[in-house]
N, C-alpha and C positions, 0 to 999 in steps of 0.2 A: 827614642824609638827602638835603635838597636836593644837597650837595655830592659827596654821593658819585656821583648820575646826573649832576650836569651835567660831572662828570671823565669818568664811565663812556663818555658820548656821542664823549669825545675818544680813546679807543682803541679797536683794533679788540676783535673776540669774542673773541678768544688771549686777550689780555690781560686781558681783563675775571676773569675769576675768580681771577689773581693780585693784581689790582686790591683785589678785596673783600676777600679775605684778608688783603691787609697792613694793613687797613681796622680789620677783627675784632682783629688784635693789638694796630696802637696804640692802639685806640678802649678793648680791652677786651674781653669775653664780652659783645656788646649784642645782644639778642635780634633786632630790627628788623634789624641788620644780618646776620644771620647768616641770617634767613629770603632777604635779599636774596641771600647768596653762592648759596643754594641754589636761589633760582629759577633765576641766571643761569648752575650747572652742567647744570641739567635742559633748556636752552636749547640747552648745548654738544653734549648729550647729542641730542638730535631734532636738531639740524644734521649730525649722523654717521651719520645711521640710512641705508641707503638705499632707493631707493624699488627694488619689484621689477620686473626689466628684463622688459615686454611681448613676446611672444617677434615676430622679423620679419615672418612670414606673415599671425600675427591684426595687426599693427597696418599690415599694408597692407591686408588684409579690409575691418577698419575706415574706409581709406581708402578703398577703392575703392566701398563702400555709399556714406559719402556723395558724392564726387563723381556716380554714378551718379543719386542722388538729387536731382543739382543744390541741397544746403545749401551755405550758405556764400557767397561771393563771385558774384555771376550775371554777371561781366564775364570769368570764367576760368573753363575746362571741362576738364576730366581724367578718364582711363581705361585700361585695357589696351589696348593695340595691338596684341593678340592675345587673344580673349576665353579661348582654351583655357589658358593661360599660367598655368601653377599653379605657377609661381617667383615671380610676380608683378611678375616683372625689369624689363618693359619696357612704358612706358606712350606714348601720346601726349595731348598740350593743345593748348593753346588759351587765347589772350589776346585782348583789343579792346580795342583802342587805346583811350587814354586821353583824353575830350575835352579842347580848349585848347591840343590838340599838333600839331605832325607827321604822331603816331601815329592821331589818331582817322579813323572809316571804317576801318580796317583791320584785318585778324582775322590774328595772328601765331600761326603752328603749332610747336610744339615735341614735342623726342621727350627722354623719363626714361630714365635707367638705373639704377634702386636694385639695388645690388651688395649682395654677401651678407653685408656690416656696414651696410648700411641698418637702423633709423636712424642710429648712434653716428658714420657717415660719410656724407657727403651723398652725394648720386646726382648722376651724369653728366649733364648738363644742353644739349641747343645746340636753338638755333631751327633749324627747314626753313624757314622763311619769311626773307626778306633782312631784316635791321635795322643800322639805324647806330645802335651805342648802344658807350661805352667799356670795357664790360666782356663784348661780346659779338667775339669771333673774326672779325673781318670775311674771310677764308677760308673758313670753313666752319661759322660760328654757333654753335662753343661757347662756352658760357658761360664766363668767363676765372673760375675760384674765387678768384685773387690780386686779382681784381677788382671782385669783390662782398660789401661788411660782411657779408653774410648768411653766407655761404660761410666767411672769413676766422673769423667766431667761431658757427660750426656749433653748435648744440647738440640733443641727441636728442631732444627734444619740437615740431623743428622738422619740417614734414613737404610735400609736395608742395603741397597751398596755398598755405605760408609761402612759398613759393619763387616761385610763378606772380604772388601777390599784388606781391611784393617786386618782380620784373621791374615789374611793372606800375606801381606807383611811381617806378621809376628812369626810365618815361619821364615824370613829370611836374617831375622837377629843374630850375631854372632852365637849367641845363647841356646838358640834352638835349633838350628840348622843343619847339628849334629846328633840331636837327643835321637836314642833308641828309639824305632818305631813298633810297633805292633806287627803281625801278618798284615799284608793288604787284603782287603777285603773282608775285614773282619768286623764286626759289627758290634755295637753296646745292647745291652740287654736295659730293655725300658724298662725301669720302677714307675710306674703308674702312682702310685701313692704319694712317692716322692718328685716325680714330674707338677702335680695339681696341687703340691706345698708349693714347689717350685714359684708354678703360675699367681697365686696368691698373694705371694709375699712380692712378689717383683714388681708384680702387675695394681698393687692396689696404692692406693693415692698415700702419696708420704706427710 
């Protein structure tokens, strides 16, 4: 028994119910064992299952009650950027700077783009407010997604929080928390052309 979990620990879950099985033969018909083979298909079995996909609209709703509500994080603020916005496409935030840094005393503005695979695909992301940070476009404040863990391993329960939070950490990395900043209150100048590549290519099914 001992021997059989401290082998099981060393494969992955594939493996494991061939594992048991060849367990049950050479061992025998052992009852102990064979309760074990079947916990660990019913294991396999609830890892397959999926959960059901929240449809887009309610789980920006969802979001945008609480941001409205201000739960959550009180150093980042988020909402429509058009209150009539029944796509729910387009939001703008709000960060403060992080103290210990650079960053603190200052309130960095950013604008959301959740495209029509929001969540399964992140949303388009740039500050309006100037910041020197590595994974931020210093042209025009997009967020570089080749740039930031968050972005790189995206996942659907990730959602406009995770993101602001996330920023807001990256300025307290040994890395950044001294970089050069810009004037405060200085602003990026939108390329429109280069915004609606932006949105395209982020936003369109991989």
């Amino acid at each position: 028994f001992v021997f059989f979990f401290s082998s099981r620990r060393r494969h992955t879950r594939s493996a494991s119910v061939s594992w048991a099985r060849r367990c049950v033969q050479e061992t025998g018909i052992n009852a102990e064992y064979m309760g074990i083979l079947l916990l660990v298909q019913m294991e396999e079995k609830t890892k397959m299952m999926v959960e059901p996909m929240i449809p887009r609209s309610f789980r920006l709703m969802l979001e945008l009650e609480k941001g409205e509500k201000g739960m959550g994080d009180s150093n980042i603020s988020y909402g429509l950027a058009k209150t009539d916005d029944t796509t729910f496409s387009d939001w703008g935030a709000s960060i403060i700077g992080a103290p210990g840094t650079v960053f603190d005393n200052r309130i960095y503005m950013i604008s959301i783009h959740c495209g029509d695979k929001y969540p399964m695909v992140p949303p388009v992301v740039r500050f309006t407010s100037k910041i020197n940070m590595p994974c931020v476009n210093q042209t025009n404040g997009a967020v570089d997604p080749a740039k930031l863990d968050l972005f790189k391993h995206w996942k659907s329960e990730y959602n406009i929080e995770t993101i602001l939070t996330t920023l807001r950490k990256e300025m307290t990395l040994p890395a950044n928390k001294k970089l050069p900043q810009p004037p405060d209150g200085s602003n990026y100048q939108l390329d429109l052309t280069q915004y609606i590549l932006n949105l395209i290519f982020y936003t369109s099914p991989k």
